[in-house]
Steps between C-alpha positions, in 0.01 A plus 500: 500500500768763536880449390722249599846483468674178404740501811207610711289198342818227559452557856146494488517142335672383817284646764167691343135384411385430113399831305309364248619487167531705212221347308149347536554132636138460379657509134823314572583251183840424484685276779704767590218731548328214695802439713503887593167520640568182709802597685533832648855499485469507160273777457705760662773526247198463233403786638826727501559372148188636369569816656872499352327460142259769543764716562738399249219519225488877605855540471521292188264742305574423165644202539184347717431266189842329525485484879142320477634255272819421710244502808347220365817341366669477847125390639517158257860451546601626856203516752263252318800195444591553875401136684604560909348823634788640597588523143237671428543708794843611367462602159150689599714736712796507300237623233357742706803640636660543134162666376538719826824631441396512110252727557724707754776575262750293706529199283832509467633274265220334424365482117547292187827542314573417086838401343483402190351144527498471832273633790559551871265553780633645799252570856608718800380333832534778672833385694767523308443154348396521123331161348594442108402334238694455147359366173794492228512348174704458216395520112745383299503544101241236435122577596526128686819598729321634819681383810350669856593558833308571821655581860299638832693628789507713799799781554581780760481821291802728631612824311363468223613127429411174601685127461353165453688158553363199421582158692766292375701863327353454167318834473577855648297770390575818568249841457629890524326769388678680212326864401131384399622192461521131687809326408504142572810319458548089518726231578422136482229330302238523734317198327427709211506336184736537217620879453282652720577760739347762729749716421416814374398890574089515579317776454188549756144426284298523843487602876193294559570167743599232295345162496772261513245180384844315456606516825468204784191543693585556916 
């Protein structure tokens, strides 16, 4: 099969014939896989996503280990959790499309990001709109005191910087770009616990697509 682009396949989900899928139905053994091969509609976005990876392994070079690994991270925790198809239908192409423009050097914003303690995830959809995903924590002098914090998201991504308010006004995050670096400043608790904040200056450890696993499912 030759290449298909992900906004070429989205219109091909409302209107074209199935295309087979990216593996051998004969050999299908998980329920995802099982649901794929029985609905066409699923099988064309199985189809772009396996051509996103190949690519992105290529571009990955070096880094095709880690990309495998989160592969089958976001395959046990994204596609493979999904329960209506058009669940599954939405992360498979927001997969493929982030592996596209992965492995076309226009990624954007996209990667993993490391401040101190805390991690953030941040994925360019293509549009302007950014998804996000924060893990913070907070060690305090005793090995016991751990207190966490987790927050998903969706922002527009304008100039550099990008501004997320929560419902009810108790947590505004705000994102700039700073030299190398991605400063994130907070206000409001943001249901973390005790002391913790996302605040900080992260430094870029990847480009590759981030999983978000602890993200809501579509």
């Amino acid at each position: 099969m030759r290449g298909v682009s992900v906004l070429a396949l989205t219109g091909a989900l409302l209107c074209g014939p199935a295309w087979g899928q990216s593996f051998d139905c004969r050999k299908a053994s998980t329920k995802a896989e099982k649901r794929i091969c029985g609905d066409p509609a699923l099988a064309l976005p199985d189809v772009a996503l396996a051509k996103a990876y190949k690519a992105a392994l290529k571009k990955a070079a070096g880094e095709a280990r880690e990309l495998k690994a989160e592969q089958r991270r976001w395959l046990e925790s994204r596609r493979d959790r999904c329960v209506p198809d058009t669940c599954m239908r939405a992360v498979m192409l927001e997969r493929a499309g982030a592996l596209e423009r992965f492995a076309a050097d226009r990624g954007g914003v996209t990667g993993s990001y490391s401040a101190g303690h805390s991690d953030l995830e941040l994925l360019d959809l293509g549009d302007g709109r950014v998804r996000f995903s924060v893990n913070a924590t907070w060690q305090g002098p005793e090995p016991q005191q751990i207190h966490t914090g987790e927050l998903c998201g969706l922002v527009t991504w304008e100039d550099g910087s990008a501004r997320f308010s929560a419902a009810g006004g108790d947590c505004d995050l705000r994102f700039r770009f700073e030299g190398e670096g991605l400063v994130v400043t907070q206000t409001g608790a943001c249901d973390f616990g005790a002391h913790v904040t996302a605040q900080g200056t992260y430094a870029r450890r990847s480009s590759r697509p981030p999983v978000l696993s602890l993200c809501e499912l579509p």
